[in-house]
N, C-alpha and C positions, 0 to 999 in steps of 0.2 A: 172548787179550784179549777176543775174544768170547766165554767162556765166563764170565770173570770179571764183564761187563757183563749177562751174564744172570743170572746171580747175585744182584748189585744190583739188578735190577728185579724180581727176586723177592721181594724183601724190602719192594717196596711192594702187589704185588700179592697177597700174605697177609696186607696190612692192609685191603687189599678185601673179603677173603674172612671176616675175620675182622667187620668192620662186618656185612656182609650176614648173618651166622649170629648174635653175638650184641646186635646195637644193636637195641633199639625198635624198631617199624614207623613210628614219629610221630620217628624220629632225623634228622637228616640226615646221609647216607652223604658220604663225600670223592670216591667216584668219579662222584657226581651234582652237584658243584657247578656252578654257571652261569656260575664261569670268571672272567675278568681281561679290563679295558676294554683292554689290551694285551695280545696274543695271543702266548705264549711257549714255546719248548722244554720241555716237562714235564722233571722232575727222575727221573732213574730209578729214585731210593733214595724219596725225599720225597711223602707226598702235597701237595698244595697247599698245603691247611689249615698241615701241620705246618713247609710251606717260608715260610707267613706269620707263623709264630711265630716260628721263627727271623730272619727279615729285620724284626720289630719289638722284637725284642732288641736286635741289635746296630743300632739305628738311634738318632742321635743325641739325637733327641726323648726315645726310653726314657731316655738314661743321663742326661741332663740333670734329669729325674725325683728323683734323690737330692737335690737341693738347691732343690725346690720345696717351698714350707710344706704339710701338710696342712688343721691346726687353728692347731698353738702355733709363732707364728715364734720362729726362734733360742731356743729355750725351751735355760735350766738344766738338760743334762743329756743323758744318752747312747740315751736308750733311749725316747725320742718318733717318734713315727710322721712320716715324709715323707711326699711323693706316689709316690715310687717304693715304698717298703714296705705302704703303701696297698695300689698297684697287684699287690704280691706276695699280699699278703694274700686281695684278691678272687681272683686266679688260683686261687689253695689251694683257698677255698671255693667257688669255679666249677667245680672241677676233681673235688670233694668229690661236690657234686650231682650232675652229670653222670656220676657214677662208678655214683653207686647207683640212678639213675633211668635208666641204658642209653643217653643220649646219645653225642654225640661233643664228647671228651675235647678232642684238637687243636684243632677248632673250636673251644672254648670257650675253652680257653686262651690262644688268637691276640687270641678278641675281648675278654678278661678284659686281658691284658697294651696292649692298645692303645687302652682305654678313657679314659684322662685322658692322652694324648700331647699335648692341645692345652691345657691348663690352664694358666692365668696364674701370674705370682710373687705371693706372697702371697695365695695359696687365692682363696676365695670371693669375697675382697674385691676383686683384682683383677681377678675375673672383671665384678662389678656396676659396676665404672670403665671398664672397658674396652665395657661394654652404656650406661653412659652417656654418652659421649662418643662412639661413631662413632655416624654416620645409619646403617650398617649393622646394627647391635649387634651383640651378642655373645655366642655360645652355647660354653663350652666342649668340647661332644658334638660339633656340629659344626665344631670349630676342629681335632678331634681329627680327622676326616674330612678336612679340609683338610692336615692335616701329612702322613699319610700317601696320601693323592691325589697332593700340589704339592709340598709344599717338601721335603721328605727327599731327600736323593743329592741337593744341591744342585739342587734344580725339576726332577727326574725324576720324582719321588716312589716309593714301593717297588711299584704294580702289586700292591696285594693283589685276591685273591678278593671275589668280591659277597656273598658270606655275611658275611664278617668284617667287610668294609664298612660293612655294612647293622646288623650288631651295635655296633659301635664306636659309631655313630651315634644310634644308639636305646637305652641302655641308661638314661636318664634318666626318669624316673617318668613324662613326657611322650611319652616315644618310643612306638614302634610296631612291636614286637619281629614278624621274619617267621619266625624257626624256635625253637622250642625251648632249644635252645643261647642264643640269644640273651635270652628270658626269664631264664635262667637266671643268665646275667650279670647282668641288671638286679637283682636280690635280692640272688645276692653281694655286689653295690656297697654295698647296703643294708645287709644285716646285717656287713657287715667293717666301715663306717666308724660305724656307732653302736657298735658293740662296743669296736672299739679306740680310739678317742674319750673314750669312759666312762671307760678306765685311761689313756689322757694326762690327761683333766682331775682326775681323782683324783690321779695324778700332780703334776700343776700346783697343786692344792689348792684347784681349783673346787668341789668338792665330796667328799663323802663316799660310803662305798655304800651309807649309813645314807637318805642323799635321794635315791637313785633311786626311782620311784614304785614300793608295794610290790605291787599285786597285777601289775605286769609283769612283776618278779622274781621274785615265786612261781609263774609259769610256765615262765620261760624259767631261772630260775639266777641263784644269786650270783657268780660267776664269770665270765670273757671266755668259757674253752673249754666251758663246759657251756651259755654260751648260744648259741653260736656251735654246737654238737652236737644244742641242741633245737630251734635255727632246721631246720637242714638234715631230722633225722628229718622233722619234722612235714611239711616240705615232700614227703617222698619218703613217707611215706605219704598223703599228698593227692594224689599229682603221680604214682605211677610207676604207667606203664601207660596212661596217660591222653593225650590229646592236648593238654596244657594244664600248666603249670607253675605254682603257688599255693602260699599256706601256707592254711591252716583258720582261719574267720573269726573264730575266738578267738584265734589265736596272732596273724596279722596285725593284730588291730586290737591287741593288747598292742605288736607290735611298733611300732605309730605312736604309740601312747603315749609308748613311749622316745625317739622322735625326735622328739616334741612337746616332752617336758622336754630335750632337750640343746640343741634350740633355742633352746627360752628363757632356759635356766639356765647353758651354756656355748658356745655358736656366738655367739651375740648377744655375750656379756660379752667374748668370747675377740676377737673382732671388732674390738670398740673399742680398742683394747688397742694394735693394730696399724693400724686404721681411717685414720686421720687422714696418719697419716706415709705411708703406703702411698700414700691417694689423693692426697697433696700430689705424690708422687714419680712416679705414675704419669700424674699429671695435666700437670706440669710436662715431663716426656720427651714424653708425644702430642703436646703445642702443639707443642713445640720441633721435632721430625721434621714435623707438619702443613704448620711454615712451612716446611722444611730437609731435602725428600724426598732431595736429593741427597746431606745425609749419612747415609741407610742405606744399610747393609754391599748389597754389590753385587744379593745375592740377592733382596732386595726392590725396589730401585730398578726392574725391570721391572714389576712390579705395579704400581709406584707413575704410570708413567706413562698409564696409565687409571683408578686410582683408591690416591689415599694415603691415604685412612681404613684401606682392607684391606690396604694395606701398611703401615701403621704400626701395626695391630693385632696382623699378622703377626711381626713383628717383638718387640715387647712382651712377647707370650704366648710366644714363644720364649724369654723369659732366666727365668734362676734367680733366686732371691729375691737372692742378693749378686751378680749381672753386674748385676740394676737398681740396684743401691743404688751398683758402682760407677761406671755410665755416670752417674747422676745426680750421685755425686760431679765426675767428670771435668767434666760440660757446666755445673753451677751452684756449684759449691763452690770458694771461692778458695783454691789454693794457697799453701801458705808462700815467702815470695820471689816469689812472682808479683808483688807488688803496685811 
């Protein structure tokens, strides 16, 4: 048995070894992380990094992911992007960068995969109802910090590492990325959700790829994967080697181009769409819980007794676009034979 246990610790400590000989000097190594606000058994096979990816898989926040809107709610059709395929998506291309610019992989993926865990039902929109109504407000970066901190394992939360932490938190064009790996995520986000946005809304019949703007396209590609392959090149010849993660100030400013026009030409349109019923629905469930803390589900009920704005936010940004549609059915919708 102890031969067998050394065995297994062998197989993390060649991923030591392996970090230290081919990652970046500007990488972050898994054997130098700063560790867990919870001080625990190291895993023998696992490093850290790659035991935080695993416990933000299988955590319920992830899988609830499949059934939250990205762009197009309940859209017509099989092949629209959720927030969990989102979230697969950035993984890929995080994992892409990192690959050819000598980062760490694990790392990235941890904090690629755990990046929208705290996001509202109904995308964007429910995020900007949820920031107008609490006195708190409301950041989805940091609700995603808060799922996997507090509420996960039933208010244990999963005890991830401070690197992933810190990435999770900051990957938003406001954040304040501390390594590498986490940069890196912050662009994946970028380049996944303009890209695969352009083919839902094409998809949807917002537009054509005749009106995407043209000299953005004559850089980057007609296509999802050739632009999705010139983001990333351009990045890794700006970026590898260097202490700094960027694209080249001709590809980035094309690339805000493209997220100027999907702004305005399908986020906005896509928005309204949904806008109304959403914020009627989500507006109506926060009074209702504001007045009636004691009917949420037990988990939140202790938050609530110091503060029910962040437990009923809590709670909110927890459900999938159809649990809110059918709590709001249950709490305001008459039944047939009720009456």
């Amino acid at each position: 048995m102890k031969e067998q246990f050394e065995k297994v610790t062998d197989l993390k400590a060649r991923v030591f070894e392996r970090e230290r000989a081919f990652l970046s000097p500007y990488a972050t190594h898994s054997e130098d992380s700063k560790g867990r606000e919870k001080e625990e058994k190291p895993c023998p096979m696992r490093t850290d990094f790659q035991r935080d990816r695993d416990r933000i898989i299988y955590s319920k926040a992830f899988l609830r992911l499949k059934n939250k809107t990205q762009v197009f709610f309940a859209p017509d059709g099989d092949h629209y992007m959720s927030r969990l395929t989102h979230t697969l998506d950035v993984s890929q291309i995080a994992r892409s960068l990192a690959r050819c610019l000598a980062l760490n992989e694990d790392l990235t993926e941890a904090m690629a995969l755990g990046h929208d865990l705290g996001h509202t039902p109904f995308g964007h929109i429910g995020e900007r109802v949820l920031a107008s109504l609490s006195p708190n407000g409301f950041r989805h970066n940091e609700q995603s910090l808060r799922v996997v901190d507090v509420l996960e394992k039933d208010g244990k939360g999963l005890n991830l590492t401070y690197e992933v932490r810190s990435g999770i938190l900051n990957h938003t064009p406001a954040g304040k990325p501390e390594t590498l790996e986490a940069e890196v995520v912050r662009y994946a986000d970028l380049i996944a959700y303009i890209n695969h946005d352009i083919e839902d809304a094409i998809r949807a019949g917002f537009l054509t790829a005749e009106d995407l703007p043209k000299d953005a396209v004559s850089l980057f590609g007609q296509h999802t994967s050739e632009r999705i392959n010139t983001a990333i090149l351009d990045i890794y010849h700006e970026s590898y080697g260097k202490n700094y993660v960027r694209m080249s100030d001709k590809m980035g400013k094309a690339l805000d181009e493209l997220r100027s026009f999907m702004f305005e030409h399908v986020y906005e349109r896509a928005n309204k769409l949904i806008q109304e019923s959403a914020k009627r629905m989500l507006q109506a469930l926060y009074t209702y819980f504001m007045d009636k803390p004691e009917k949420l589900p037990a988990l939140y009920r202790a938050t609530a007794e110091s503060d029910v704005a962040r437990a009923v936010c809590d709670y909110l940004s927890s459900m999938t676009d159809r649990y809110a549609i059918a709590v709001f059915k249950e709490l305001f919708v008459p039944r047939e034979g009720a009456l």
